[in-house]
N, C-alpha and C positions, 0 to 999 in steps of 0.2 A: 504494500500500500504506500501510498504517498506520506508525504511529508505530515504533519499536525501541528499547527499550529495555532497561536490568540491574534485575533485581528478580528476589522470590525466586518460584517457581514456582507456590505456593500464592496465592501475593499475584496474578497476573497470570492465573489460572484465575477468583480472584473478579471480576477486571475484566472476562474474558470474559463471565459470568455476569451483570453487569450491561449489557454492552451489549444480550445477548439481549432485555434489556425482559422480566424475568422481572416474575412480579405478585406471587408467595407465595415465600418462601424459610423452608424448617421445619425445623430442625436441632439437634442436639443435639452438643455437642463432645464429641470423643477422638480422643487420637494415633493419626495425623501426619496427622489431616484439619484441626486446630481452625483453624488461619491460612484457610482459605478460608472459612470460616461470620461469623468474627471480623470479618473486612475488609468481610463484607458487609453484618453488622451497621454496620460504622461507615460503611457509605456509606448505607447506607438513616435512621444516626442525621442524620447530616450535610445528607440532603436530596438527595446525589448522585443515588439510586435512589427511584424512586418505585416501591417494593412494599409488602406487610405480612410482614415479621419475625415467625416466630412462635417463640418460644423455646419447645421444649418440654419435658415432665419426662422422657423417654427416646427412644433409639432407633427404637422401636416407634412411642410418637408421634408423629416427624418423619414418619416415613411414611403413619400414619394421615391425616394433616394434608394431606400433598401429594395422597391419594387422594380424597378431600374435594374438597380445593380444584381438583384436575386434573378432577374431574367435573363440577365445574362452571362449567368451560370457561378455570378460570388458567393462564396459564404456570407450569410449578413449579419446583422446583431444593430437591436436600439432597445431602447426602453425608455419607458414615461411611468405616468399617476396622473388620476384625478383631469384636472380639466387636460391637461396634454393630452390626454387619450380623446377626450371628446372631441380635439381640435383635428385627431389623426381619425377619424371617428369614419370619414365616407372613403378613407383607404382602405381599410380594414376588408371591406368587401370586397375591394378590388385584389388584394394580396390572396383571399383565400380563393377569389373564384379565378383568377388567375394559377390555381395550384402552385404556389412559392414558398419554397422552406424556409421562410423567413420567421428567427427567432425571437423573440421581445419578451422582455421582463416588465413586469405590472406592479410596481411598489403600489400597494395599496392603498388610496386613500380617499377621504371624504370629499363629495362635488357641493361647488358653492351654487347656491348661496343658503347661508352665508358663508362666506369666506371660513373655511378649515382646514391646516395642515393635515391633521391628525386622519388617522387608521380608520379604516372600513372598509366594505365593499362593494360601497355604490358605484366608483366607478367601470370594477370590472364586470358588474353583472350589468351593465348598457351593451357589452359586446357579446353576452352568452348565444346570442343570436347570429353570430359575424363569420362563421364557419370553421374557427378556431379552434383546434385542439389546448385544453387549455388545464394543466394541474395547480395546485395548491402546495406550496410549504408553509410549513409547522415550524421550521426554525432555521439557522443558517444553515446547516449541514445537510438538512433536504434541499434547500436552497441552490445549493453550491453540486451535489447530484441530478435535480431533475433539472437544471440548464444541462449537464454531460445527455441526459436522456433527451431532453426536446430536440437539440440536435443530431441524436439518431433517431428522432421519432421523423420529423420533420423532413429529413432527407429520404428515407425509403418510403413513406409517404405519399410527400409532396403536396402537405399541407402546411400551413404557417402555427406556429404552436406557442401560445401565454404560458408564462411559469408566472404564478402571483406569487408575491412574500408582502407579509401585512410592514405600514409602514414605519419607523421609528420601533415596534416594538421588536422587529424583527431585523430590518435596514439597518439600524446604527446601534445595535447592542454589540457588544465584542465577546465571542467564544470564542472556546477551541473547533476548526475545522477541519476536518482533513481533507486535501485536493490529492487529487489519482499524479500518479506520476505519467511526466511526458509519454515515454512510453505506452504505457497502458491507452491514455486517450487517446492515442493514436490507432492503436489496434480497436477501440471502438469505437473510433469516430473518422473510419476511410476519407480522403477526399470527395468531394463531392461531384457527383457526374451527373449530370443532367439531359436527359435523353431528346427535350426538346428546350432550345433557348435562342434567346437574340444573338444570330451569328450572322453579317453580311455574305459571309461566305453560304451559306445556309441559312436561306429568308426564310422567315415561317411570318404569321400575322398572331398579334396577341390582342385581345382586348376588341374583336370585330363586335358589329352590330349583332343582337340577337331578337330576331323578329318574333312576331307572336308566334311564330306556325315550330319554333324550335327552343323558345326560353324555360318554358314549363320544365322539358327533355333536361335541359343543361342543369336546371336547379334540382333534380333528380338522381341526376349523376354526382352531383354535385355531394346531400346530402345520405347516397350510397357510399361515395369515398369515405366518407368523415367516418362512416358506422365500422366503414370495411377497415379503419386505421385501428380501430380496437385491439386487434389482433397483432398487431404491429407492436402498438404500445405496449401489451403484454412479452414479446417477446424479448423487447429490448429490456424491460423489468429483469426477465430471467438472466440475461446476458450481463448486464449490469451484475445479480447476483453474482456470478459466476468468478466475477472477476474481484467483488470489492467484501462480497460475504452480504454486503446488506441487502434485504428484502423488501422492494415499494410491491402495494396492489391498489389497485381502484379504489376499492372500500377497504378499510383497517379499522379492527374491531376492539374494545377493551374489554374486557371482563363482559361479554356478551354471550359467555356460556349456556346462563342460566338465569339472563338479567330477566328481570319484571316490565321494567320501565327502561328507557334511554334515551339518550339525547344524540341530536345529532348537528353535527360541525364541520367545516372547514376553516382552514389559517394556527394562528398561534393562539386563539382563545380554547384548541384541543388540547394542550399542555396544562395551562390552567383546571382548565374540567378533567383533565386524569386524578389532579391530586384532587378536587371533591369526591373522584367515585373513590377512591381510597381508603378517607376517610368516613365513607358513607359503607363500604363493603365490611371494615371494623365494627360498626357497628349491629352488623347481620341482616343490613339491606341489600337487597339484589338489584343494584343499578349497573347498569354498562353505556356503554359510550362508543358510535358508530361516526369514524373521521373519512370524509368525502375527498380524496385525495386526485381523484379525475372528474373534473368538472361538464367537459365534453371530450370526444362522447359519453355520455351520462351512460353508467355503469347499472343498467335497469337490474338483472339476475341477480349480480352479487350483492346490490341494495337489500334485493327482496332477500335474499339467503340470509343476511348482516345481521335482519329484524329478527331471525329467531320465532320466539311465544310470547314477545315482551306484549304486554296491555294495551302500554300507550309511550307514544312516542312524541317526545318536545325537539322541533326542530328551531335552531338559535339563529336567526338569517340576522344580517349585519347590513343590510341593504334593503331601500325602501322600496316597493310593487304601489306607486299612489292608485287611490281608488282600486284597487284590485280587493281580493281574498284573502291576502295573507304575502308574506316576503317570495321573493323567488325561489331559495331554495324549497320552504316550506311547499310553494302549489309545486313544483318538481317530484317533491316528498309526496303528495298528493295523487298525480298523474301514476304516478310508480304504482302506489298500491291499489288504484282501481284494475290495474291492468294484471293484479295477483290477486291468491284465495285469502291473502293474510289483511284483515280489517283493525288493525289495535289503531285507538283513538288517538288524534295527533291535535297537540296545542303547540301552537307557532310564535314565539316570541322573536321579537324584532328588535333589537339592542344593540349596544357596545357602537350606534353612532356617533361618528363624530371624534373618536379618540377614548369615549367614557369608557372607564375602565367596568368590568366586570371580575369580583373576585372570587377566591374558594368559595367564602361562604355566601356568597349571590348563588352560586352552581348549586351548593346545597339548596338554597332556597326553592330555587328551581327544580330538583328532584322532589322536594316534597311537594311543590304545587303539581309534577306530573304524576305523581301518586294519587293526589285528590282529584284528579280531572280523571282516573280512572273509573270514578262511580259519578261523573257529571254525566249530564243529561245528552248534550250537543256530542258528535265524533269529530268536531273539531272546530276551533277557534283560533285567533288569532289576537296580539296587541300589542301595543309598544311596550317594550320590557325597560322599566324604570324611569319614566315622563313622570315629569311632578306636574301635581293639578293644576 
């Protein structure tokens, strides 16, 4: 294995990003992504990275840049938060219906207004819809792994793939990481060969008109690819084990043996809720904890498998659905179990916006309100978890 070492999380995702032997790196800063664009800068100043840096005048740009450069046949690399993603917001489609392995990192954060640095996940759930392959870390060190995997995922593919990490609580705390050795990421991360790309030698058209009589067809194929990359993502998981010993899946379960009740999560707020189920399983309650580790394609089976015999299920969404039924993961959470025989009753709390902290004993709080909603009337409800009157 590689080296192990303390640095801060942001700093040690850019050192992932250079080992990948990226070519184009196109970015534009804002909090709490700028530490990863910055460090890459100064390794491509330094000579460490032989890529081309393109500083661009927005958002929008960085992306243009990497759709460009990814078609014709670069390795790319950018990354944003919050309103920058909304600004990269109508490329987004264009990267993935274009089929582009293009990688982007999502520090997570809250969309103004008002005005919020701080953690959530409103703005990656605007694009759950954008054709994205798209996982979740829990801490640096998934962090610094599933960028090594987006980039195998992405390339045999040939879809563009979000790795989120929550902002500031995850971005700029300082662990130990361990990064693969040169070697290694080489042997899992080949060059990239692109079987169709912008070559004058080799004209091809990208981006033609798609009339009514064939658009239906494309957006078909379109979300075939994205289902058929499941099996991809799976195997690069394995591969990945193979090499490093650690195990990612779709869904990751905690004490979900013989839970009653569970919660369910994605980001760093699943670290937190381990140590409430901890101290909740001490005292002879049967709580488990089900963590969403691939966001798209939504992991429908293993969801359903994750749920077990639990009663009732509280999903903690971090992002707002206005006017809707409940947060997106929660109607996600919803859709799943109409389409199974398994019915335990689900309360949808909507929290931790904006940066509010959520602690152990909120989670317990939480486990015994999804105890009590076991004998409520409704199979499900919804509300904002912690709004003062």
């Amino acid at each position: 294995m590689g080296k192990r070492v303390a640095k801060e999380v942001s700093i040690a995702v850019a050192d992932a990003v250079a080992q990948c032997r990226v070519d184009v790196i196109s970015a534009y800063p804002i909090t709490p992504m700028t530490h990863i664009v910055e460090h890459l800068a100064e390794l491509v100043n330094n000579g460490e990275l032989d890529a081309e840096y393109i500083a661009v005048e927005s958002e929008h740009a960085a992306m243009s840049a990497c759709i460009g450069a990814a078609a014709a046949g670069a390795r790319t690399f950018t990354s944003t938060a919050a309103q920058g993603l909304m600004f990269m917001y109508e490329l987004l489609f264009i990267a993935s219906g274009f089929r582009l392995p293009i990688v982007m990192v999502v520090v997570n954060r809250a969309l103004s207004a008002p005005i919020s640095i701080w953690n959530d996940h409103g703005d990656v759930m605007t694009m759950r819809d954008a054709g994205w392959i798209q996982t979740f870390a829990e801490n640096g060190q998934e962090a610094v792994d599933l960028l090594y995997h987006a980039y195998r995922v992405a390339e045999k593919t040939m879809i563009p793939v979000a790795v989120n990490l929550d902002g500031f609580i995850v971005s700029h705390v300082v662990e130990p990481v361990e990064l693969l050795d040169q070697e290694q990421v080489d042997k899992y991360l080949p060059p990239l060969k692109m079987k169709y790309k912008l070559d004058p030698k080799k004209p091809i058209t990208m981006g033609a008109i798609g009339v009514p009589e064939i658009y239906t067809e494309v957006k078909k194929a379109q979300d075939e690819a994205l289902k058929a990359s499941y099996r991809v993502i799976l195997q690069a998981w394995k591969d990945f084990e193979k090499i490093t010993g650690k195990r990612y899946q779709p869904i990751e379960t905690y004490w979900m043996e013989d839970a009653e009740v569970a919660l369910v999560l994605m980001g760093s707020l699943s670290e937190t809720a381990m140590n409430a189920v901890d101290k909740l399983r001490d005292q002879g309650k049967k709580v488990g904890l089900i963590r969403i580790r691939l966001w798209r394609p939504f992991p429908l089976q293993e969801f359903i498998k994750a749920i077990g015999k639990v009663k009732a299920l509280c999903v903690f969404d971090r992002a707002m659905s206005y006017g809707s039924t409940g947060g997106p993961v929660g109607i996600e959470v919803r859709s799943a179990l109409y389409q199974s025989n398994k019915r335990p009753k689900v309360l949808n709390l909507i929290g931790a916006l904006g940066g509010r902290d959520v602690t152990v004993e909120d989670f317990e709080e939480i486990f015994d309100r999804t105890y009590s909603f076991i004998k409520a009337k409704p199979r499900f409800t919804y509300e904002i978890y912690g709004a003062k009157e």
